[in-house]
N, C-alpha and C positions, 0 to 999 in steps of 0.2 A: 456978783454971785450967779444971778441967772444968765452973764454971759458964760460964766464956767461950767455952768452946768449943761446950757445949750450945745459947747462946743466938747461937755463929754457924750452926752446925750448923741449928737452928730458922729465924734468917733465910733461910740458905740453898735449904731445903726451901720458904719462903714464897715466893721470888723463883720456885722450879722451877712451883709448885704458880698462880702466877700466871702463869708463860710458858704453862703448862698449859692455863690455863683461856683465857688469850687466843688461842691455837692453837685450841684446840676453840669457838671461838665462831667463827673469820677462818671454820673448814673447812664449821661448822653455815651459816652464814651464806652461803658461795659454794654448799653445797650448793642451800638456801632459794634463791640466787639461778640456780643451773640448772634448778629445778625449776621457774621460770617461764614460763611457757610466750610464744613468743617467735615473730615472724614474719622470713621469709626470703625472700621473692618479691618484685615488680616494686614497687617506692617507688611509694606514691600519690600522684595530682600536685595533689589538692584534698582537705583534711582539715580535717572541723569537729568542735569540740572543745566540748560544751553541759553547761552545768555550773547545776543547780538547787540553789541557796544555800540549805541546810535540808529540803531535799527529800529523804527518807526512803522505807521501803518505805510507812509508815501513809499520807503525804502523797499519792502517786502511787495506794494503793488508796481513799484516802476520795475524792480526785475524780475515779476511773473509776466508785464507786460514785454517786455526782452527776450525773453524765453517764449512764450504765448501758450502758455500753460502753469498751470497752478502749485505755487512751490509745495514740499510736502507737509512742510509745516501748517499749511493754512487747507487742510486735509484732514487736522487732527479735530476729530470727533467733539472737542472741548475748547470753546473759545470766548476769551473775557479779554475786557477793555481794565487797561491799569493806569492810573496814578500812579507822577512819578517827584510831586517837590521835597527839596528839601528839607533841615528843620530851620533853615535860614535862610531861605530861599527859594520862591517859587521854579527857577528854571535849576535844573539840578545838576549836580557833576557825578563823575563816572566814581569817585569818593563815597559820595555818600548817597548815591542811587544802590553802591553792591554792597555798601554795609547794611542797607534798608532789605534788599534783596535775599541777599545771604544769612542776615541778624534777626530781622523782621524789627530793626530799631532803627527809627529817626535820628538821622544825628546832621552834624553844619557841613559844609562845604569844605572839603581837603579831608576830613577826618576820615580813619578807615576802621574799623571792626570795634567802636569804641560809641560812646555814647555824646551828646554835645560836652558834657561836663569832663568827658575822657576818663569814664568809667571803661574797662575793657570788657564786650561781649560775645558770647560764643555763636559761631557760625552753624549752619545746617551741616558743615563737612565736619566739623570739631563735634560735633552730636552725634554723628553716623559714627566716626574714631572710638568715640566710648561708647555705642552699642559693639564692639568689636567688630565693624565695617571697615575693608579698604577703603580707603581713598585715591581719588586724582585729582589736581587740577591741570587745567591745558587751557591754554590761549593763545593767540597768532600775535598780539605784540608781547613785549618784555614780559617774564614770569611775576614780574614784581612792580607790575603798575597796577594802578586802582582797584580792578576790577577781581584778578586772581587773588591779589596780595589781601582783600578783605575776607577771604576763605580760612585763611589760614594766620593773617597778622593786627596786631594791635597799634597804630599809630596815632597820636594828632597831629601830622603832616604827612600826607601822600607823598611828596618829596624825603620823607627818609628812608632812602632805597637801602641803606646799607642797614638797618637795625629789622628793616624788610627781611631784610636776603638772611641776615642772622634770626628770626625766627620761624623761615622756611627750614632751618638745619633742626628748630628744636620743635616743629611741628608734627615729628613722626608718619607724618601722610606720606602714601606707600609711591606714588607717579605723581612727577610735575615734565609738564612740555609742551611748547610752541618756540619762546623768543626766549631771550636771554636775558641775564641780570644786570644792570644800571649801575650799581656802584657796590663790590664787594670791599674795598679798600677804605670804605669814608672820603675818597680825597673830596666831595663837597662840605666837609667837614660839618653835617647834617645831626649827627650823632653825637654826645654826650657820654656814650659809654661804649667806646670801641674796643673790641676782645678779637682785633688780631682778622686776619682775611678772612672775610665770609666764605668764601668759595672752600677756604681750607675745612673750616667749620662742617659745609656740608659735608664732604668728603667724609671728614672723622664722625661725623650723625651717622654714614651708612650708605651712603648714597653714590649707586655708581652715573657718572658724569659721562653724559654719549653728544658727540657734537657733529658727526655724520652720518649720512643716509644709511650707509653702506651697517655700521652698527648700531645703529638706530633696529632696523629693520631684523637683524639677528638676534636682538634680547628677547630672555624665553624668563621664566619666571622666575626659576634659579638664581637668578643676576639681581633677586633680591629689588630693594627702594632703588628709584631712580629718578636723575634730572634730565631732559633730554632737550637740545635747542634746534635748532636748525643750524648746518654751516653756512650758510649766507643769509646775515642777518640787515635785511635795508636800510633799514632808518631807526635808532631810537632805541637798539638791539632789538629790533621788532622783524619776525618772518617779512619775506616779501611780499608786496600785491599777489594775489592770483594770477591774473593776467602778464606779471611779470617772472614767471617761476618756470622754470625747467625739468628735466628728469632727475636732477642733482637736488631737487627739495624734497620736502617733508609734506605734505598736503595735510589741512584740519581734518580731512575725515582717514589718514594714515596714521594720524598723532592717536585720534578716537579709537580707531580701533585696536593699536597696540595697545593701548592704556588700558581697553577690555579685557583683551587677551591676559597684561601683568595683575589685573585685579580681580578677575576671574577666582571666585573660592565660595566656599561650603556658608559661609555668614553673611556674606555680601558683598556690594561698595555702592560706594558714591563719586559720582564723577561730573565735575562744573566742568563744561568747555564753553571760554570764549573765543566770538568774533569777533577781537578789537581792530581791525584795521578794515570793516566798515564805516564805522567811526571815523576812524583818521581819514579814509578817502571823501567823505561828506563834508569835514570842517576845511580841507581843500576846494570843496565843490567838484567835485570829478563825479559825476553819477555813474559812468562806465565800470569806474574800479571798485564804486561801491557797490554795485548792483554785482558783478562779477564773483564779487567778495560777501553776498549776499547769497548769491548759489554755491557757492562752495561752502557756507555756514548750513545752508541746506543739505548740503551732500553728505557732510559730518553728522547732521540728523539723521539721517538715511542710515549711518552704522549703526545707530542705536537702534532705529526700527527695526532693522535686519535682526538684530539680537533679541527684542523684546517679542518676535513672533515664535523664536524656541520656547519663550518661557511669559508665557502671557499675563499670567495670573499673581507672577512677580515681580512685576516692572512699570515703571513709572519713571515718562518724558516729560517735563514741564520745557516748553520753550518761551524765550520774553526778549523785548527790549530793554535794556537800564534808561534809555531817554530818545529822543527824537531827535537830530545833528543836520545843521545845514539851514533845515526849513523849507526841505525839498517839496518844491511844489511839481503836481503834474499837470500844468497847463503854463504857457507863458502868452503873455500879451500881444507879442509879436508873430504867434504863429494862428492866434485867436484859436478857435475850437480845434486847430489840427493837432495830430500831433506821429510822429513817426519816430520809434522807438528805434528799429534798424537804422537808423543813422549812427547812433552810439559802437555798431558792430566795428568801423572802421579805426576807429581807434584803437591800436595796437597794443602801446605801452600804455602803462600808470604816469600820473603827472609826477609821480617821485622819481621814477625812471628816464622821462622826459626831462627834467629838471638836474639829477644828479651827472648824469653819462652824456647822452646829445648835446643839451643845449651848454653844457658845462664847457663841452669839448670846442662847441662852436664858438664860445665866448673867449676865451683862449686863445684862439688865431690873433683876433686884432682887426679894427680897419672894416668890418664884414657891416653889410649892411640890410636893409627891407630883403630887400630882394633875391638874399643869398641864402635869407633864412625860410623860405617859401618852401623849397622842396621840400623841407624837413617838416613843414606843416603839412602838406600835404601826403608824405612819408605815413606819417606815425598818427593824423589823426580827422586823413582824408579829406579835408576842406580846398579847397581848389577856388583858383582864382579868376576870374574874367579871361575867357580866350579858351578855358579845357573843355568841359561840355556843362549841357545845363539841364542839372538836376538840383537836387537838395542839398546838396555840398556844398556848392557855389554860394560862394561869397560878396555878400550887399556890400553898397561901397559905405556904408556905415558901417560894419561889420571889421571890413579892410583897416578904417581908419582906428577903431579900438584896438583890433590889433600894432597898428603901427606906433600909435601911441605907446602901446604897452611898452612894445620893442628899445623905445628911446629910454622908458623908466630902465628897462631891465639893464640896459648896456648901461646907463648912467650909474648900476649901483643901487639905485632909490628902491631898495624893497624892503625886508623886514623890518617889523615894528614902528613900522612911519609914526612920525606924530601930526603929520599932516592928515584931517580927518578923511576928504576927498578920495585919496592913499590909498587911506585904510579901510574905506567900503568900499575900493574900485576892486584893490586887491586883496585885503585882508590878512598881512604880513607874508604871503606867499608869492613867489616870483610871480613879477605880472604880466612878463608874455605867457606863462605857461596856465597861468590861472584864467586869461581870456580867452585861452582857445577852450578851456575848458568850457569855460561860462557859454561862447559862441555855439560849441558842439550843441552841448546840451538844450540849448534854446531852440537851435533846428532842429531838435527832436523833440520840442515841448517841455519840454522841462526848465523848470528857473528854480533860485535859491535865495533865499530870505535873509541869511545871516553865514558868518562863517564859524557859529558857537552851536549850543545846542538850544531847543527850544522846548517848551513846556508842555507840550502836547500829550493825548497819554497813548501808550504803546497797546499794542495786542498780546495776550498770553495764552499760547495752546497747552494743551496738555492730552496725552496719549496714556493709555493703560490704568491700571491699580488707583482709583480713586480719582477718575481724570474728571468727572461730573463735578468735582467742587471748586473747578477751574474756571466754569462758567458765570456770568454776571461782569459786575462793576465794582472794583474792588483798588485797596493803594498795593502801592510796592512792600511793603512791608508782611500783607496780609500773603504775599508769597511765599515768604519763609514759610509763615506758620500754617500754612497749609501742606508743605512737604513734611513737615514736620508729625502732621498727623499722621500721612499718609507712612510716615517712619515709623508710627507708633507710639509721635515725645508730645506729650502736652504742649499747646500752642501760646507759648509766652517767650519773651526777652530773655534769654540764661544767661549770667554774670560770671565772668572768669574773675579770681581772682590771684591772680598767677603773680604774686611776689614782685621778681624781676619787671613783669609789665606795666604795673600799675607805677614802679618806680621811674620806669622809662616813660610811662607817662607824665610821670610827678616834675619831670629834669626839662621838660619842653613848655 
């Protein structure tokens, strides 16, 4: 009897001791969420929302050191340190860093606009839609990868591009453009409830479809909703590098400013532009092309400043990272305290460029060897060998031998997704002659990298105009939403969609 009664006695005290500890986490937690600091003045009537996919503090300093002058984001009057884990995860993905971004909700790793449970939530662009605000989204890779696709879509799997693409057709938002769609057809057969070509979908939504510069650059507002891509799409349906691009592309701050121009009106808009192929260039290790791709996400800011200086008392810039990519450090071991940034200038192409065209072409002959492949290192990313002159370029003969190693993997074939671990930290599933010269560059100019993932560091967040003081401090990713959201004039909490169709397409995965 008294052990029955000890062991209700025990449960009892367990029950107390968890109401306890759930009381003290609601109290800690509403604390944490007054202590946010919070805007209360006039809703601003045009608010951009610029989000650099991988973009870290090392990224935004290695390409002001580049440039040797201070990007303009790091100029804006308003500047806080962010948090960026998971809800399953301290080091985050591009999933659920822009659900946390976009939603102001936590949720796991893959999932996009939804909760961990795959609850579906509303976006700061789906909040600005029902104040009667235009919308845009714009990003430099696919329209329907992680980061854009959490503005406008509900999934638990960031890989189902095709149920993506079909509810960019029923999301109403007036401009989408940078890169293009991943799978309109299902053929990864991803989806559960396929309703026929997405592409076609859009089409019959409203939306005129522009895939060249030439009428890209002609739409006037008339022309109504629009999708717009770029015609040469590199890698992934993703725009190309910067550094790889022509007069024949579309440029992030061309994409910004048209997207002004078509949402341009009496009520407002809202406009998210992504830098995703900073990102991409850092999980390669290429600092050049990130850093390039780094300034030209800057220059994209610059249209909006240009715009918010018409109308000052309107406008509101938040700029941020979703996570840190690489682990880009600015110093390396081998150069000890130096470090020279202009080394990177010489590098011409992107290693995607270098990788897909050059060395592809080279590879192709047959029979070629060390030696044949030399010029073209030196071509495209200025490293020179013993015997040209000697400067900083100039090649250690440990240097040479990493290289030549690489050369044997790459001609053998031996590159992606090795399961050799060696491999896989030498090269990190990416071609490994073209990822060592990478790594080689960047070392002679001080710079080395940690990982080829992302890392858990926390980003920097500016903020320019209408409310930009509540941008300052230490604060999560999430507390970004709801802080635009003030400054929108919506109460700062979590809003639940609960849109029929979605929650069933949640129900089916």
């Amino acid at each position: 009897m008294k052990k029955k009664l000890f062991t209700k006695n025990c449960l009892s005290h367990h029950v107390m001791l968890t109401l306890f500890v759930a009381f003290a986490l609601i109290i800690s937690s509403s604390a944490f969420a007054s202590s946010m600091k919070l805007y209360n003045g006039k809703p601003a009537k045009y608010v951009f929302f610029f989000i650099g996919d991988g973009m870290g503090i090392p990224q935004r300093t290695a390409a002001e050191n580049y440039m040797e002058k201070r990007l303009l984001v790091d100029t804006f009057p308003a500047q806080g340190i962010t948090t960026t884990h998971a809800a399953d995860r301290f080091i985050t993905g591009s999933a659920a860093s822009a659900t946390a971004l976009g939603c102001g909700q936590k949720t796991n790793i893959g999932v996009i606009g939804m909760t961990p449970n795959h609850q579906s939530v509303k976006s700061v662009a789906h909040l600005a839609k029902g104040k009667g605000m235009k919308v845009g989204i714009i990003s430099s890779v696919s329209i329907d990868h992680a980061t854009p696709a959490a503005f406008y879509a509900h999934v638990p799997k960031r890989s189902q591009y095709y149920d993506i693409a079909v509810q960019l057709s029923e999301s109403g938002f007036d401009f989408f453009g940078g890169g293009g769609l991943k799978d309109t057809t299902d053929k990864k057969k991803k989806s559960s409830n396929y309703r026929g070509d997405a592409l076609g979908l859009i089409k019959k939504a409203g939306y005129k479809i522009v895939t060249n510069k030439a009428d890209f650059m002609a739409l006037k507002k008339r022309d109504g909703k629009v999708l717009a891509w770029n015609a040469w799409l590199q890698d992934g349906k993703a725009m190309p590098y910067k550094m790889d691009m022509t007069e024949k592309d579309i440029t992030l701050a061309q994409f910004t400013s048209k997207a002004i121009e078509m949402l341009d009106n009496s009520k407002g808009f809202f406009l998210m532009v992504e830098g995703g192929k900073i990102d991409w260039a850092c999980h390669a290790n290429d600092a050049t092309a990130s850093i390039i791709n780094t300034i030209a996400f800057d220059e994209a800011v610059k249209v909006a400043v240009n715009f918010a200086r018409k109308k000052p008392n309107d406008t509101l810039i938040v700029v941020t990272g979703d996570h840190e990519c690489g682990g880009l450090t600015l110093g390396f071991a081998g150069t000890k305290y130096a470090t020279n940034f202009d080394i990177l200038s010489h590098q011409k192409i992107s290693f995607q460029k270098f990788t897909d065209e050059i060395f592809k072409k080279f590879k192709a002959k047959g029979n070629s060897t060390f030696n044949d492949i030399k010029p073209l290192i030196t071509r495209y990313f200025g490293l020179r060998f013993k015997g040209d002159t000697k400067d900083g370029l100039v090649l250690q003969d440990y240097q040479v031998k990493m290289l030549e190693d690489a050369f044997v993997q790459s001609m053998a074939g031996k590159r992606v997704r090795s399961k050799d671990p060696i491999t896989a930290l030498l090269y990190g599933g990416y071609e490994p002659l073209t990822v060592t010269i990478t790594h080689v560059l960047n070392n002679k100019a001080g710079l080395a990298w940690t990982s080829y993932k992302h890392t858990g560091v926390p980003v920097t967040t500016s903020a320019k105009g209408l409310g930009e003081e509540i941008f300052n401090g230490y604060y999560d990713n999430t507390d970004v939403a709801k802080k635009i959201m003030t400054v929108m004039g919506i109460a700062p909490k979590v809003y639940f969609s609960f849109k029929e169709d979605t929650m069933k397409l949640a129900a089916n995965h």
